[in-house]
FIKE-998046 format. One line per 2 residues: their letters; for each residue x negated, y negated, z negated of C-alpha. Coordinates in nm, 4 decimals. Layout:
N
a	X,Y,Z  ...
This chain:
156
xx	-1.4426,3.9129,-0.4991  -1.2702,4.1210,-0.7672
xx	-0.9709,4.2322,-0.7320  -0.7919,3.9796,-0.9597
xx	-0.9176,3.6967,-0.7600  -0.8694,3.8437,-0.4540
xx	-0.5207,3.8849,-0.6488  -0.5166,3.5040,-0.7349
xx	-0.6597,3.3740,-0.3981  -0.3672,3.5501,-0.2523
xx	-0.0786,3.4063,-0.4254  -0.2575,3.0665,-0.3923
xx	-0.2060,3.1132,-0.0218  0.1230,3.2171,-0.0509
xx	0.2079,2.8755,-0.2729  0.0238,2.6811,-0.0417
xx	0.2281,2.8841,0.2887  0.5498,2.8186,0.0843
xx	0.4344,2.4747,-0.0089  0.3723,2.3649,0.3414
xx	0.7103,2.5359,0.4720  0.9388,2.3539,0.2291
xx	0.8351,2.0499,0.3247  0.8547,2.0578,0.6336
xx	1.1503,2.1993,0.6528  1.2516,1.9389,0.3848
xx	1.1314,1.6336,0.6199  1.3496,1.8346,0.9716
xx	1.6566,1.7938,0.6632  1.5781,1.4538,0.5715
xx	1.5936,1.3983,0.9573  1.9146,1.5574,1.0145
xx	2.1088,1.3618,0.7246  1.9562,1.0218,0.8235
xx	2.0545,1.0774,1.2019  2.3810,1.2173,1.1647
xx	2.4820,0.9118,0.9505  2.3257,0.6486,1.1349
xx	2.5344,0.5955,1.4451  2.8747,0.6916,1.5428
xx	2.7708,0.9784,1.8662  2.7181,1.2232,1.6494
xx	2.9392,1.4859,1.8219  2.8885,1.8717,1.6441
xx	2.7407,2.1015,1.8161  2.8859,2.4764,1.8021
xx	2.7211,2.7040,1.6729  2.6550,3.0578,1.8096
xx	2.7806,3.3782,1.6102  2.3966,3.5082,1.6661
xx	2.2369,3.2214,1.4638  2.4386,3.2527,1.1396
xx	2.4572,3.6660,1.1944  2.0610,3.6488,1.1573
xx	2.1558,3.6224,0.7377  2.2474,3.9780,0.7849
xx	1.9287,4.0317,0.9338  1.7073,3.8497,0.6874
xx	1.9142,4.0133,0.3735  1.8444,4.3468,0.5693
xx	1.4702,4.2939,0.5963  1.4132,4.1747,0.2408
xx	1.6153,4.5420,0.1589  1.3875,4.7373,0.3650
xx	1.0873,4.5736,0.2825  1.2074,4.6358,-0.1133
xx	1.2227,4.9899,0.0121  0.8656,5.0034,0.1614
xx	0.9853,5.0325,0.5332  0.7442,4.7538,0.6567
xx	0.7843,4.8650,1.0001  1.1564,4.8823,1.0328
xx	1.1059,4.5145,0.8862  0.8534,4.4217,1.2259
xx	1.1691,4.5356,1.4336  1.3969,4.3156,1.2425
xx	1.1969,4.0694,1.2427  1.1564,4.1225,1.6327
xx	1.5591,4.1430,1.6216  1.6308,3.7844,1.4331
xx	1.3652,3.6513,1.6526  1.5665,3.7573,2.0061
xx	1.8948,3.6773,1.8583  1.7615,3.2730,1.8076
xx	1.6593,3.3174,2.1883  1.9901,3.4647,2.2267
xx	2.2391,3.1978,2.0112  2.0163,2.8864,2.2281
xx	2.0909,3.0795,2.5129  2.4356,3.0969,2.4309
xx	2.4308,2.7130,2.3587  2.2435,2.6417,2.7354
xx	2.4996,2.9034,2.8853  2.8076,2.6313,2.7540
xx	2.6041,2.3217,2.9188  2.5092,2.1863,2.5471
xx	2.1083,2.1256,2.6019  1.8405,2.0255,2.3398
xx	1.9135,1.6685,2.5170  2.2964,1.6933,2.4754
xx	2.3530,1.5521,2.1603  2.1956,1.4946,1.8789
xx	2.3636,1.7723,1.7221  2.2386,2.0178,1.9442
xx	1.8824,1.8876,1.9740  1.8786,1.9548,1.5358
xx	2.0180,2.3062,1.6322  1.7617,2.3763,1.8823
xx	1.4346,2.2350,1.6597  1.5929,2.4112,1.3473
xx	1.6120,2.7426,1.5128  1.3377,2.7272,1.6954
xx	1.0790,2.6206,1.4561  1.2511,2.9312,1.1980
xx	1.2397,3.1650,1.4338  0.8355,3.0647,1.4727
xx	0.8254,3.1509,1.0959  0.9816,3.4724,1.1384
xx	0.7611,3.5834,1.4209  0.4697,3.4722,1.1560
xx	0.5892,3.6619,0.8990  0.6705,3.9338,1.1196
xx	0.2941,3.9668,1.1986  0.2121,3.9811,0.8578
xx	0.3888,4.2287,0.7604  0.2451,4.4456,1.0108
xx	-0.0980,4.3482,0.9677  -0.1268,4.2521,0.5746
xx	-0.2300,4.4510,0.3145  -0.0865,4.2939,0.0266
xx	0.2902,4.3671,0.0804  0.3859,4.1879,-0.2484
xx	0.2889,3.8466,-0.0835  0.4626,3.9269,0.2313
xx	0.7590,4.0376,0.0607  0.8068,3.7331,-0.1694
xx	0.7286,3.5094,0.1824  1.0460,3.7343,0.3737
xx	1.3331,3.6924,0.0713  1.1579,3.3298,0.0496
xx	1.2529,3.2549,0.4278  1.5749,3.4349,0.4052
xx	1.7198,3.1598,0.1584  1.5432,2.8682,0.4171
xx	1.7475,3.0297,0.6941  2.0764,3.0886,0.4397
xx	2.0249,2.7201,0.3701  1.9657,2.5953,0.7017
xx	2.2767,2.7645,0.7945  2.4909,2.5870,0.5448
xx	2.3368,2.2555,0.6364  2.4456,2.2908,1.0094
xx	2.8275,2.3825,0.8845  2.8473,2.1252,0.6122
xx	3.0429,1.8247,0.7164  3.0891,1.9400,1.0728
């Protein structure tokens, strides 16, 4: 392969990667608005300060990876990941299980299956060569978790 379609086989990944993650993160949305209108137990679930801080984490990673400090982007990535584990935790600690509500059960999936996506990206950055495509995947997860965030406070 040459390198422009090594170049071009890359980015077709990444699409594809990007592709796959919207909609599935699309169809947990779709989920979430259907459920929460259909009957009349939705009760919110709080949210812990450690799952909305990891924004500040994100925005920090897609910095330092601008900067070229791929490894101090592994540790953040390391960092968001614990805090998720942390903020459900948190959520367990209060007595509000995945089976609570269905509030809760949409915090736990949502989380959970992000944080999954972090750890993958995580391990990319440590182990791929092409930190363009990794780059453009981290600030493209960052706005999945800022908008996941805002869908969990919107209309609480």
């Amino acid at each position: 392969m040459t390198a422009t379609s090594s170049d071009r086989a890359g980015s077709t990944g990444l699409m594809a990667l990007i592709a796959a993650t919207t909609m599935l993160f699309a169809a947990l949305t779709s989920a979430y608005i259907v459920r929460r209108g259909l009957a009349g137990d939705w009760t919110p679930a709080p949210l812990p300060w450690a799952l909305p801080a990891g924004i500040l984490i994100m925005i920090a990673g897609s910095f330092a990876l601008k900067a070229g400090w791929r490894r101090s982007v592994a540790g953040l990535g390391l960092l968001f990941f614990l805090m998720q584990a942390y903020g459900l935790h948190e959520l367990s600690r209060r007595g509000i299980f995945i089976a609570a509500s269905p509030s809760a059960a949409f915090i736990y999936v949502l989380a959970g299956t992000f944080a999954v996506f972090v750890l993958g990206a995580t391990a990319a950055i440590v182990g791929a060569p092409r930190r363009r495509l990794v780059t453009i995947y981290w600030h493209y997860l960052t706005a999945v978790w800022m908008y996941l965030i805002i869908l969990l406070y919107v209309r609480r």
